[in-house]
C-alpha positions in Angstrom: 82.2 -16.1 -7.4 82.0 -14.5 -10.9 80.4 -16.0 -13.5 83.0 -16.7 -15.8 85.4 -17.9 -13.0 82.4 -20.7 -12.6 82.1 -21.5 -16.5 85.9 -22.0 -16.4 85.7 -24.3 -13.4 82.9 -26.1 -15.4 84.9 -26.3 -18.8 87.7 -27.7 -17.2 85.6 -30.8 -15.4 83.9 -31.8 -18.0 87.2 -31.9 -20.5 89.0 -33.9 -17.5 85.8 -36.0 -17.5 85.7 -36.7 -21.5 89.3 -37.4 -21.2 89.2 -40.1 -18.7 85.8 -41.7 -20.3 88.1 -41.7 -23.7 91.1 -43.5 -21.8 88.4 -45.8 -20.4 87.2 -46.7 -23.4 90.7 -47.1 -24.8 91.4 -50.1 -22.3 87.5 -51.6 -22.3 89.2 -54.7 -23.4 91.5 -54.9 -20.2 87.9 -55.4 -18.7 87.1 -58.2 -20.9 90.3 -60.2 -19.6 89.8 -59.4 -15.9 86.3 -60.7 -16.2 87.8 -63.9 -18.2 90.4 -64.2 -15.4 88.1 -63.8 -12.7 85.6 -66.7 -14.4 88.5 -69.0 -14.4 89.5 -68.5 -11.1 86.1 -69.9 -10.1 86.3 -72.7 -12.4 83.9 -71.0 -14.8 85.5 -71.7 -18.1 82.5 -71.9 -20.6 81.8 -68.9 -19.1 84.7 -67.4 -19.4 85.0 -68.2 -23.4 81.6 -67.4 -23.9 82.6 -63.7 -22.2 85.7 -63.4 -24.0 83.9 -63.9 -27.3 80.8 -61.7 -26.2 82.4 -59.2 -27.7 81.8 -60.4 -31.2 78.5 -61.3 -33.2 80.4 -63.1 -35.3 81.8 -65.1 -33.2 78.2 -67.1 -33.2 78.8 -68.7 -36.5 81.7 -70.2 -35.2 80.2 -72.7 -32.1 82.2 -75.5 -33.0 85.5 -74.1 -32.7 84.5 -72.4 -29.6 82.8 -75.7 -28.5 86.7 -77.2 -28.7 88.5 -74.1 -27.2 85.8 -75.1 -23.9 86.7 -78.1 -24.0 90.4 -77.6 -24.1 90.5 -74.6 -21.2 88.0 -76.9 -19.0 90.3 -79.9 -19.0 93.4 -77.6 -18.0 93.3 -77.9 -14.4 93.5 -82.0 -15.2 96.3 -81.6 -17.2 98.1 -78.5 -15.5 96.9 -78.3 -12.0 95.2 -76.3 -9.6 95.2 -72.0 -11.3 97.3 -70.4 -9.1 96.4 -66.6 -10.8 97.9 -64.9 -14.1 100.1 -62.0 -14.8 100.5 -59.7 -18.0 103.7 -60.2 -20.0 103.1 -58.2 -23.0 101.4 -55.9 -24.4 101.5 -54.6 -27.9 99.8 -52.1 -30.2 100.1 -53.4 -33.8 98.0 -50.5 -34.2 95.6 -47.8 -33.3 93.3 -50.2 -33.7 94.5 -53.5 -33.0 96.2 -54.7 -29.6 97.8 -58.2 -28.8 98.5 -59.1 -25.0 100.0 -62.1 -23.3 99.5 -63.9 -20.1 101.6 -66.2 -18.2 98.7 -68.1 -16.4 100.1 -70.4 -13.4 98.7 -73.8 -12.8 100.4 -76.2 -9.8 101.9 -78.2 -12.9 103.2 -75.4 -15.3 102.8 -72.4 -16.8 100.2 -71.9 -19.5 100.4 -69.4 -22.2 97.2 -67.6 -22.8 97.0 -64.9 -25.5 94.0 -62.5 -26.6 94.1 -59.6 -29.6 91.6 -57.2 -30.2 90.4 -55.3 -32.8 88.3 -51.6 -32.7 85.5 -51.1 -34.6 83.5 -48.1 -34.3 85.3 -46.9 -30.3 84.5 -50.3 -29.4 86.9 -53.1 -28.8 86.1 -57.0 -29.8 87.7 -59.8 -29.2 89.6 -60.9 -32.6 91.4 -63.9 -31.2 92.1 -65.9 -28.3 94.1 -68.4 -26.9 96.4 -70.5 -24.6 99.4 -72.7 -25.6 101.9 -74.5 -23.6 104.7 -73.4 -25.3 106.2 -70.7 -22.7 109.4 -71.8 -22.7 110.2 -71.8 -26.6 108.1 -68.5 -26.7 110.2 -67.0 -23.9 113.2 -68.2 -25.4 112.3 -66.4 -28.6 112.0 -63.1 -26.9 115.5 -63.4 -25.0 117.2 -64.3 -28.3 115.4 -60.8 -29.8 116.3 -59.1 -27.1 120.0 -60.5 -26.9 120.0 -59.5 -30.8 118.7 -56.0 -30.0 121.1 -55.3 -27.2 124.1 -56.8 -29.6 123.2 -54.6 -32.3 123.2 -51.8 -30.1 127.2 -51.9 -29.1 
């Protein structure tokens, strides 16, 4: 094999490689909810806040809020039911630096609402906010009615 046949080959792996580490990096905060979700399936929910927050050092100066947002998520399954798993509803990029994503999060009871945003600071993504609200319903009413407006707007 020439030389430059070898250097091309070479070129060529390490821009697919860069590539994929930048598309990675991109979505590290889709690893930051899987991790959450797989916590709460085991019942781990202080864990699973403390994860989700992990992300940001500022998020130590606010222990009390996060002491109540524990509290909250751990008393769940008494209010909700046995988790029965989670699925992503949306997913929005408010910016090239801010993303917003909802969960519909099934317990045996009814449906939970879980949200999370997160913000980029120097190619790294940290939690901004997070939450869970039973309001699934009105919210998914909301979107229909957007959507019926969109689609009436469009005839």
């Amino acid at each position: 094999m020439s030389r430059s046949f070898i250097l091309v080959i070479a070129s060529t792996l390490l821009l697919m490689t860069t590539q994929l580490l930048s598309q990675q990096s991109d979505k590290g905060y889709m690893g930051a909810v899987n991790q959450f979700f797989t916590l709460i399936q085991q019942g781990k929910y202080d864990e699973a806040v403390d994860h989700i927050y992990s992300t940001n050092p500022w998020m130590k100066e606010m222990g009390d809020d996060i002491a109540k947002v524990k509290s909250g998520l751990s008393n769940l399954p008494s209010l909700a039911g046995e988790f029965l798993g989670y699925e992503k509803i949306t997913e929005a990029s408010i910016a090239s630096g801010f993303m917003h994503l909802n969960y519909i999060v099934n317990y045996e009871r009814q449906p939970i609402r879980f949200y999370f945003s997160f913000h980029k600071v120097h190619d790294k993504w940290i939690t901004y906010a997070f939450g869970y609200k039973d309001d699934l319903g009105d919210w998914a009413d909301e979107k229909a009615k957007n959507i019926y407006l969109n689609m009436d707007g469009k005839k």
